[in-house]
C-alpha positions in Angstrom: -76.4 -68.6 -14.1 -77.7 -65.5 -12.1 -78.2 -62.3 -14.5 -77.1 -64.0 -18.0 -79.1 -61.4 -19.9 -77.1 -58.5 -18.4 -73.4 -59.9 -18.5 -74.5 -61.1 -21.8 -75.3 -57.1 -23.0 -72.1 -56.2 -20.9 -69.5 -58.8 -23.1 -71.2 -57.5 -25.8 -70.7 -53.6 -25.0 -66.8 -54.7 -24.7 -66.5 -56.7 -28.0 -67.9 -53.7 -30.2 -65.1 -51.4 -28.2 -62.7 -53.8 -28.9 -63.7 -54.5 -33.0 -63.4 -50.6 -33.1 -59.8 -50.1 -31.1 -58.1 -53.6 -31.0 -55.8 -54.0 -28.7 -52.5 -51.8 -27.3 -54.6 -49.0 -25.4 -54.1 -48.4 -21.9 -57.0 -49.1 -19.7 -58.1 -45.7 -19.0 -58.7 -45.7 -23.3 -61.0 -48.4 -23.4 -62.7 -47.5 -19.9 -63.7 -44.3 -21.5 -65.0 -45.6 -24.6 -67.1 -48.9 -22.7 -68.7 -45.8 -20.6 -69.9 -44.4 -24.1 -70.9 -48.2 -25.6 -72.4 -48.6 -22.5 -74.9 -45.1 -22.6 -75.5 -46.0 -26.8 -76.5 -49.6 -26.0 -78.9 -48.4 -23.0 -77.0 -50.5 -20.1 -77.1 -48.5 -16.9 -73.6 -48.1 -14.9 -72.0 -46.0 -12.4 -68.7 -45.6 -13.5 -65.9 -45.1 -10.5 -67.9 -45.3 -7.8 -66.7 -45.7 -4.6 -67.6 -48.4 -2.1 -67.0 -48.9 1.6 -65.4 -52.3 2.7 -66.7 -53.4 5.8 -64.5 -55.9 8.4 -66.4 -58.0 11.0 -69.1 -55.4 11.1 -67.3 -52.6 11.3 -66.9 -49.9 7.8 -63.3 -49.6 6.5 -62.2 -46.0 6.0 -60.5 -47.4 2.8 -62.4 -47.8 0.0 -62.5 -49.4 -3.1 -63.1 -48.0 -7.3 -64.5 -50.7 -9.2 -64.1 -49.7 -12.8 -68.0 -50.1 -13.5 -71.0 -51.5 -12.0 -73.9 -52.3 -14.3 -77.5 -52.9 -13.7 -76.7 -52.0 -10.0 -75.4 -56.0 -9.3 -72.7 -56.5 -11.7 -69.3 -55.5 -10.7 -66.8 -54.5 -14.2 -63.3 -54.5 -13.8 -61.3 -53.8 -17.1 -57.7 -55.0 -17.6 -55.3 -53.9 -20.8 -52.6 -56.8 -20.1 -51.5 -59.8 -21.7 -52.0 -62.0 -19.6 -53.9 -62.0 -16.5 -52.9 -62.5 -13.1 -54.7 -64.4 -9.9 -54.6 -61.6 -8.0 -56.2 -59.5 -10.6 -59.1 -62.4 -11.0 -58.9 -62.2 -6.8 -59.6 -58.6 -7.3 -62.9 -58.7 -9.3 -63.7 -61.1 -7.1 -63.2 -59.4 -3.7 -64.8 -56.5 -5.0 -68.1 -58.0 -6.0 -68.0 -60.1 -2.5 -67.9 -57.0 -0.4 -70.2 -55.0 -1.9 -72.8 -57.6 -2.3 -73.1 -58.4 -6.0 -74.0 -61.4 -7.6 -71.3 -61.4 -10.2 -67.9 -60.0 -11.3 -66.8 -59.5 -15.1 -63.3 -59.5 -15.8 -62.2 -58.0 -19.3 -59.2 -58.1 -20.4 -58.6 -55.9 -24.2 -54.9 -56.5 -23.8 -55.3 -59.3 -26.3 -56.0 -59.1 -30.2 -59.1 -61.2 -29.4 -61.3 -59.9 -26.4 -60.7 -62.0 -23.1 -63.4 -62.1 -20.2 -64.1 -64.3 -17.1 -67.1 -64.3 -15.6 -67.5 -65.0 -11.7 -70.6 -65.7 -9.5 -70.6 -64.9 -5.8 -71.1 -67.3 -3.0 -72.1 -64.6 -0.3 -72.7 -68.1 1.9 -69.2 -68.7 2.4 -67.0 -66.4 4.1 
């Protein structure tokens, strides 16, 4: 499993946010507060950073805002729902596919326990 270490320091980032707050925050709430777990717990992230997607060779003028990306290969994405949906599990995905990451976190702190799903990118298939 590529980068275990990091996702690892990542999941545990989100558990102390969600031990602190629980759940029933929206997820602007606990975006803010992983950003400040994240800079006490020394895990480096661009938070909201835009990326380009590019079709058959050719750059999108749309662009996407991953919630975080950590270590510069790990895209975040942070859910406050009960339950979550394909496409939002598509979504991480997708993101991490275009801009050439090696895996997508999925965290969900809509639940009274912490949910996550991890997923590793294929870049061989298309």
């Amino acid at each position: 499993m590529k980068h275990q270490t990091d996702t690892y320091n990542i999941i545990g980032a989100a558990m102390e946010v969600h031990k602190y707050l629980g759940c029933g925050f929206t997820e602007k709430v606990y975006q803010d507060a992983l950003a400040k777990e994240f800079a006490r717990q020394g895990i480096p992230f661009k938070r909201e950073y835009p990326l380009q997607v590019i079709y058959k060779g050719e750059i999108l003028d749309s662009t996407y805002i991953p919630d975080f990306i950590c270590y510069n290969k790990i895209i975040v994405e942070l859910k406050a729902v009960q339950e979550i949906e394909p496409y939002q599990q598509a979504q991480a995905y997708n993101y991490a596919k275009v801009a050439h990451m090696d895996v997508a976190l999925l965290i969900n702190f809509g639940k009274t326990s912490l949910d996550f799903e991890r997923f590793d990118i294929d870049h061989k298939t298309k």
